[in-house]
C-alpha positions, 0 to 999 in steps of 0.5 A: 500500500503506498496511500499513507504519508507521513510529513518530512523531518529531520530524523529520517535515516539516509538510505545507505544499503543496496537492499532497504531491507539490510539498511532497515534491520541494521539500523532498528528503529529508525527510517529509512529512505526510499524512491519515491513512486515514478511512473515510466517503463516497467523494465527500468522501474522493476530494476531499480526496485530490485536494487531497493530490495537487494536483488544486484547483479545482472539478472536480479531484477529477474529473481526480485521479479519471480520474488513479487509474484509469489508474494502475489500468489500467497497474498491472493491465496490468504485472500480466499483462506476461511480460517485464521489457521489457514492465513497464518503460514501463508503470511509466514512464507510471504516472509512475516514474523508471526508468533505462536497463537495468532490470530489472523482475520479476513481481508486483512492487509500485512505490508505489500511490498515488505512483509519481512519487516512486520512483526506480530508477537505470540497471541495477538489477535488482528480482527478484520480489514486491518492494515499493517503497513512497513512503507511509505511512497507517495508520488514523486511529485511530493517530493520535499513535501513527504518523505518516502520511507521504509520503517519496521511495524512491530506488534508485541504479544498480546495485542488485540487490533480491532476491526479496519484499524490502520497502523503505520510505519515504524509503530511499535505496539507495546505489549497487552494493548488494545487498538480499538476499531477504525483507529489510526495508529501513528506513533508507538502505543504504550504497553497495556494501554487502550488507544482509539481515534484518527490519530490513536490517543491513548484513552485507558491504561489496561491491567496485565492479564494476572492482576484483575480483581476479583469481583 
């Protein structure tokens, strides 16, 4: 998905790697800058994608290339799947880390371009029509207006993402918290915290699974 967009600022990491995916483990946290989305031939615009994701050489655009559609394939194939079960090892082949007892609803979104930098703890739940985003490519015709970038989302464990919630690049979801439904998700939430709203606010700290009282 390339319809998020984040405002430029001064803490954006400079790409420094032929593969984003490299510079992006390398670095952590923090940014990393991308081209921005150009329109032209499909030749030169599959090639220089494939130097982005580290596919050098004579004919790495070749391998990069047989590598999206794959990823096609799989996405279309988690399309149709009716149960969460079913999902979760297609999401894993696409290249997603996903931990043990999750939960994976239908028509839900991980990122199309690089899945490999999401990361879903043990026993989140993400319900229906969530998007999980890892990029950001506006046209280039913003250029100097919105930064083009690739950040890691990571979700701890235990997270339970409501209903069409959206959460961008770069987030991390701190463990035990809840994204309530329709929510926008810009900036890293706290853990054991309820957050909802376009942008998410933090609405209502939560008490870790073990500490309810008794009622």
């Amino acid at each position: 998905m390339d319809g998020n967009s984040h405002q430029r600022d001064s803490d954006a990491a400079p790409e420094g790697a032929s593969s984003t995916e490299a510079a992006v483990k390398k670095q952590g946290h923090f940014k990393t800058e991308v081209r921005y989305s150009q329109r032209g031939p499909l030749l030169p615009r599959l090639k220089s994608a494939a130097v982005e994701h580290g596919y050098t050489g004579r004919l790495g655009y070749v391998a990069y290339g047989l590598r999206f559609v794959v990823d096609v394939v799989l996405r279309w194939l988690v399309f149709f799947m009716p149960l969460s079960r079913m999902r979760v090892p297609l999401h894993r082949a696409r290249g997603v880390k996903i931990g043990k007892g999750v939960l994976i609803g239908y028509n839900v979104t991980i990122d199309d371009v690089y899945p490999r930098l999401v990361t879903i703890g043990d026993g989140v739940a993400v319900s229906d029509g969530v998007f999980l985003l890892a990029h950001s490519k506006p046209p280039e015709y913003f250029k100097g207006q919105f930064e083009s970038f690739v950040a890691p989302l990571t979700i701890k464990d235990n997270v339970w993402v409501g209903v069409a919630a959206i959460i961008l690049p770069g987030v991390t979801v701190g463990e035990g918290s809840i994204i309530s439904a329709g929510s926008l998700v810009t900036r890293d939430v706290r853990p054991h915290w309820l957050v909802a709203g376009n942008p998410a606010r933090h609405i209502q700290e939560l008490k870790p699974s073990g500490q309810h009282s008794e009622q």
